[in-house]
C-alpha positions in Angstrom: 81.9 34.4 -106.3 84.6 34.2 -103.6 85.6 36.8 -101.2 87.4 37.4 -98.3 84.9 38.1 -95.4 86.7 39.3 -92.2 85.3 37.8 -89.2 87.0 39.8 -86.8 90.4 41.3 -86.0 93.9 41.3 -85.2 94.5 37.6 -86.9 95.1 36.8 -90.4 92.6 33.6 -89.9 89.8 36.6 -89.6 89.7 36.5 -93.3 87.7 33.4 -94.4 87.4 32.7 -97.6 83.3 32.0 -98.5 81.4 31.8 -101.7 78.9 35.0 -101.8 76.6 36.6 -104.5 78.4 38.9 -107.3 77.7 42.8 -105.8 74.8 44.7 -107.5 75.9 47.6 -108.9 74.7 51.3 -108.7 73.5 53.6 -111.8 77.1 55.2 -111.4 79.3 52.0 -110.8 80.4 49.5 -112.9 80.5 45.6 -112.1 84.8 44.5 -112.4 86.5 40.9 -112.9 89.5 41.3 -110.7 92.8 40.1 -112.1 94.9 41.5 -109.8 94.6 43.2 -106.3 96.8 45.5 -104.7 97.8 45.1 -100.6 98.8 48.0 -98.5 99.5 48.6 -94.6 96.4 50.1 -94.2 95.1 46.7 -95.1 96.9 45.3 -92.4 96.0 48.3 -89.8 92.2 47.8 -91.0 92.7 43.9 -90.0 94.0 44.8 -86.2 91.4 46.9 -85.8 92.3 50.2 -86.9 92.8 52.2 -90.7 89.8 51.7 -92.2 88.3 49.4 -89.5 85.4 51.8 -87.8 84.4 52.8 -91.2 83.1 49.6 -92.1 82.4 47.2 -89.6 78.8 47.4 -89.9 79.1 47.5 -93.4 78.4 43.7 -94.2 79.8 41.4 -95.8 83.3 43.5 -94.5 85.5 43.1 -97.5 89.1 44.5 -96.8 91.0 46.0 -99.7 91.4 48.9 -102.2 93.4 48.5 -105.2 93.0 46.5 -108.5 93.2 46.0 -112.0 90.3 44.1 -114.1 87.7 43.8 -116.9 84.5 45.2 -116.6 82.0 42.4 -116.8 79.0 45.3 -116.5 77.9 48.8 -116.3 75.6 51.2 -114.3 73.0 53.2 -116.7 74.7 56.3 -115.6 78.3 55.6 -116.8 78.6 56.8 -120.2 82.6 56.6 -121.1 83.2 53.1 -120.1 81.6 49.4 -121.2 82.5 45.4 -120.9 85.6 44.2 -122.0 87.3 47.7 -121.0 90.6 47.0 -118.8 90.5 49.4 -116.6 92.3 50.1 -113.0 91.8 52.1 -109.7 91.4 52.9 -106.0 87.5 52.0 -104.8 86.5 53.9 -102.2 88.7 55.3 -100.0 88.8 55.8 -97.3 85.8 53.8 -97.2 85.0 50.5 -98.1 86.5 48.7 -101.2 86.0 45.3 -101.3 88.3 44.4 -103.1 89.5 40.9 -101.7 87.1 39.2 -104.1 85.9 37.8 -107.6 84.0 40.5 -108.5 83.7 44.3 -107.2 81.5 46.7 -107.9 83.4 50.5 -108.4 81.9 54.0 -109.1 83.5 54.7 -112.2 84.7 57.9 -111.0 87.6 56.1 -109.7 88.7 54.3 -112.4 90.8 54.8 -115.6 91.6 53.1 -118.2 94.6 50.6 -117.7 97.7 50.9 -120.8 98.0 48.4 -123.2 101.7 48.2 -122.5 101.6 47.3 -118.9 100.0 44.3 -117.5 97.3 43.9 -114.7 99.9 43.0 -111.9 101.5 46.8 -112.2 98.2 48.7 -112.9 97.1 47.6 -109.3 100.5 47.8 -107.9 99.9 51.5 -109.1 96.9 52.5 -107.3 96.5 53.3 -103.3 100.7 53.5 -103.3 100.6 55.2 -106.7 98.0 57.9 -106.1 99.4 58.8 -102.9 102.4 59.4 -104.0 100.8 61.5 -107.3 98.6 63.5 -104.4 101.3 64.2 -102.0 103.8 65.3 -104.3 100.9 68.0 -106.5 100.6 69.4 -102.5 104.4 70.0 -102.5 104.3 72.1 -105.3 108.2 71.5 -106.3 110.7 74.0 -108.3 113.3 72.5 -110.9 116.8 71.8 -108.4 114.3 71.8 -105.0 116.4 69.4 -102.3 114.0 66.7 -102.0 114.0 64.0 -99.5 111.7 60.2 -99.5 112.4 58.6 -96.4 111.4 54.7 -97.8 112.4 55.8 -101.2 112.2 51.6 -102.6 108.6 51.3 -100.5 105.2 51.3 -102.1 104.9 54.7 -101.8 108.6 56.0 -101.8 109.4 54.8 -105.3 106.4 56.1 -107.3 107.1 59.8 -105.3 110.8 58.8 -106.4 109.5 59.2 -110.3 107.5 61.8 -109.9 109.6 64.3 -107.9 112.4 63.1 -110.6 109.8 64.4 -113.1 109.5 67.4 -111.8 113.5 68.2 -111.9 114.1 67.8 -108.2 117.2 66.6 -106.8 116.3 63.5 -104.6 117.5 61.8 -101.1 116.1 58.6 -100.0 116.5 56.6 -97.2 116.9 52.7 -97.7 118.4 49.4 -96.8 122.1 48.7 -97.6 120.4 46.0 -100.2 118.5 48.7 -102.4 121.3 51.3 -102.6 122.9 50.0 -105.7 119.7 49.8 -107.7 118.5 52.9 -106.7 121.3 54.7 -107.8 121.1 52.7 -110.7 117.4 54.1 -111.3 118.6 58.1 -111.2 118.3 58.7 -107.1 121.0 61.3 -106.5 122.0 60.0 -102.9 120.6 57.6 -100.7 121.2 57.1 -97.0 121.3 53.3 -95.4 119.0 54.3 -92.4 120.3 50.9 -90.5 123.6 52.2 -90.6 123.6 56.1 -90.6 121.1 59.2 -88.7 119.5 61.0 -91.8 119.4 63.6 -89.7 123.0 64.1 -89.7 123.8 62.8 -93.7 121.8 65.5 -95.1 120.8 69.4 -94.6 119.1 72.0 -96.4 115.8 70.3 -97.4 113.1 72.2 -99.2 110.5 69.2 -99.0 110.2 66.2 -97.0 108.0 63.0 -97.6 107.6 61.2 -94.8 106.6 57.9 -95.0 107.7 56.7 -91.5 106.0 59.2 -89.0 106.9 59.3 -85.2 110.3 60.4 -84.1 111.3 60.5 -88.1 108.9 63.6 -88.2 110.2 65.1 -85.4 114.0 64.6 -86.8 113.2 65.9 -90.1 112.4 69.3 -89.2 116.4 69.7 -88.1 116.8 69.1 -91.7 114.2 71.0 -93.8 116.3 74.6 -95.5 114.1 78.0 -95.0 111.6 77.5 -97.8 111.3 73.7 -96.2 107.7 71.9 -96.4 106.8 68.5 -94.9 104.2 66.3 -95.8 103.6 62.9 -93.1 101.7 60.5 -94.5 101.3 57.4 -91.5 98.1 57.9 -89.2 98.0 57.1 -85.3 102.0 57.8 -84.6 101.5 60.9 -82.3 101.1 64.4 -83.3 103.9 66.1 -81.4 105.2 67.6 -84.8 102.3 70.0 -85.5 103.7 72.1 -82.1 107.3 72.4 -83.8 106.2 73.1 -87.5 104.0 75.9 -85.6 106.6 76.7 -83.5 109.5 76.7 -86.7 106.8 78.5 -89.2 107.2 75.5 -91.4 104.6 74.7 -93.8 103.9 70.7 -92.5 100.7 68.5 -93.0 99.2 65.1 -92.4 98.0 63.4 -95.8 95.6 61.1 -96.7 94.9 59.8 -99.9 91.7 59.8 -101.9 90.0 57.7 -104.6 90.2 60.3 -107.7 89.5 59.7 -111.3 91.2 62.2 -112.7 94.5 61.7 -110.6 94.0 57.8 -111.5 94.4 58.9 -115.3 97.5 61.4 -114.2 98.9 58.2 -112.9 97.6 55.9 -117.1 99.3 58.3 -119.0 102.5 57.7 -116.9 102.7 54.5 -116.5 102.0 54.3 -120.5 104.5 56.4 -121.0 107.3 55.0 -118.6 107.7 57.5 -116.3 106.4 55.4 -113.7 107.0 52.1 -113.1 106.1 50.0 -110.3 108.8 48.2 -108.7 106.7 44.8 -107.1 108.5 43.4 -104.3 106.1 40.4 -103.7 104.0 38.7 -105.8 100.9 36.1 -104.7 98.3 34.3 -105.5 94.1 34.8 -104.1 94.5 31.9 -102.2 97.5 33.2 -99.7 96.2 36.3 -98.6 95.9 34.9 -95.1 99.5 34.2 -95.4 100.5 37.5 -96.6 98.6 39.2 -93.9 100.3 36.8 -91.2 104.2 38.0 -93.3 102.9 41.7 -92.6 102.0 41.1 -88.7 105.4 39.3 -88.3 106.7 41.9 -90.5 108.2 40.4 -92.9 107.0 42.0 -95.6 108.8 45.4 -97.0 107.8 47.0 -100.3 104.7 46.3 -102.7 102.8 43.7 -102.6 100.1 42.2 -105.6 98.0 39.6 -105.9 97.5 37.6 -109.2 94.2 35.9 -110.1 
């Protein structure tokens, strides 16, 4: 099969494309046809040297990636619900090592579920690491019907799917954005949304009962200006300084770094939405196998905002 090997880091030529066996699978995994693959930042940070990069360097062949959507081709004697020719979609292994920049990959079928009829493979992967964190971050907040809720990214990867689910739970939602996004988003039921070229968030909006923070940095240390008296915070990017946890200590505000994990029954959480339409995954870029160098030389130049799928 082919697979994207990565030979080293900090390039987008690291990733050489090379014809390797078709992965074994385990008694608890099954063997999956990819048809579409979802690509994230962390793929990008695991490139350069960081995410996911220590976790699996000496894990060879290094396969980057997460996300997909397939068919199973092949199943482990211990998995008892699923079998070939099931469509099925999901976040392998994280944090850990995926593999999913390839033909064929093999998954534990704990973090998998079944992908909808109604939606095709390009939006079940675009619905997985982006999705799931989203799903996970928001179940933390624990939200109340009328909560002041704000997504900073609210048309990203991850800011749109929190979007739908925070809109789900009856909250009313801010969202920072580009000028370009503003129309559609109001379009798609966000209460207000602040051009954060043009205008501080931190002096648009006050009285926040949760914050997502998609940004981290001097975002984090802004928002807690914002957040009301019952005002939580969840950050969600890795390595941008932890200078925050001293004021939400300091404020007695409830505020925590996430990090997402593979889960099957969160994955199914994220089916039955997406079957039903309360999700949908707003793809800002679509590809094909053979320019996923180029994609990852768009997201070191960055330019490259928003989700991003690859089609088989």
């Amino acid at each position: 099969m082919k697979a994207y090997i990565l030979t080293g880091t900090g390039a987008a030529d690291a990733l050489q494309l090379t014809e390797i066996p078709q992965p074994s699978i385990q008694p608890h995994e099954v063997l999956i046809k990819a048809l579409a693959i979802d690509i994230n930042p962390v793929d990008s940070k695991t490139l350069q040297g960081a995410g996911q990069y220590n976790k699996i360097k000496d894990d060879s062949p290094v396969i980057l990636g997460w996300g997909l959507s397939g068919v199973i081709e092949k199943t482990g004697s211990a998995v008892p619900d699923l079998q070939p020719g099931d469509e099925v979609f999901g976040l392998v292994n994280f944090p850990g090592h995926g593999r999913t920049y390839a033909e064929y990959v093999a998954a534990p079928a704990a973090h998998l579920a079944k992908k909808p009829a109604n939606i095709f493979h390009e939006a079940a992967a675009a619905s997985t690491l982006a999705a799931l964190t989203a799903w996970q971050a928001l179940q933390q907040a624990a939200l109340q019907p009328g909560e002041r809720v704000l997504i900073q990214g609210i048309a990203g990867g991850v800011g749109f799917p929190a979007f739908r689910i925070a809109q789900e739970k009856g909250a009313y939602i801010i969202g920072t954005a580009s000028a370009k996004d503003i129309a559609w988003l109001k379009q798609q039921g966000v209460h207000e949304v602040i051009d954060y070229k043009n205008t501080d968030f931190e002096k648009a909006t006050s009285n926040i009962d949760f914050v997502l923070d998609t940004l981290g940095g001097e975002a984090v240390i802004k928002a807690f200006n914002i957040l009301g008296p019952r005002g939580r915070l969840i950050t969600l990017p890795s390595g941008k300084g932890d200078a925050w946890k001293a004021i939400a200590e300091q404020k007695g505000i409830h505020a925590k770094h996430m990090f997402v994990r593979s889960s099957e029954e969160d994955m199914q959480a994220i089916a039955t939405r997406l079957h039903d339409g309360r999700l949908q995954p707003h793809i800002a870029h679509r590809f094909t196998f053979d320019q996923i160098p180029f994609i990852h030389q768009q997201m070191l130049n960055k330019k490259l905002s928003g989700k991003i799928v690859v089609q088989m």
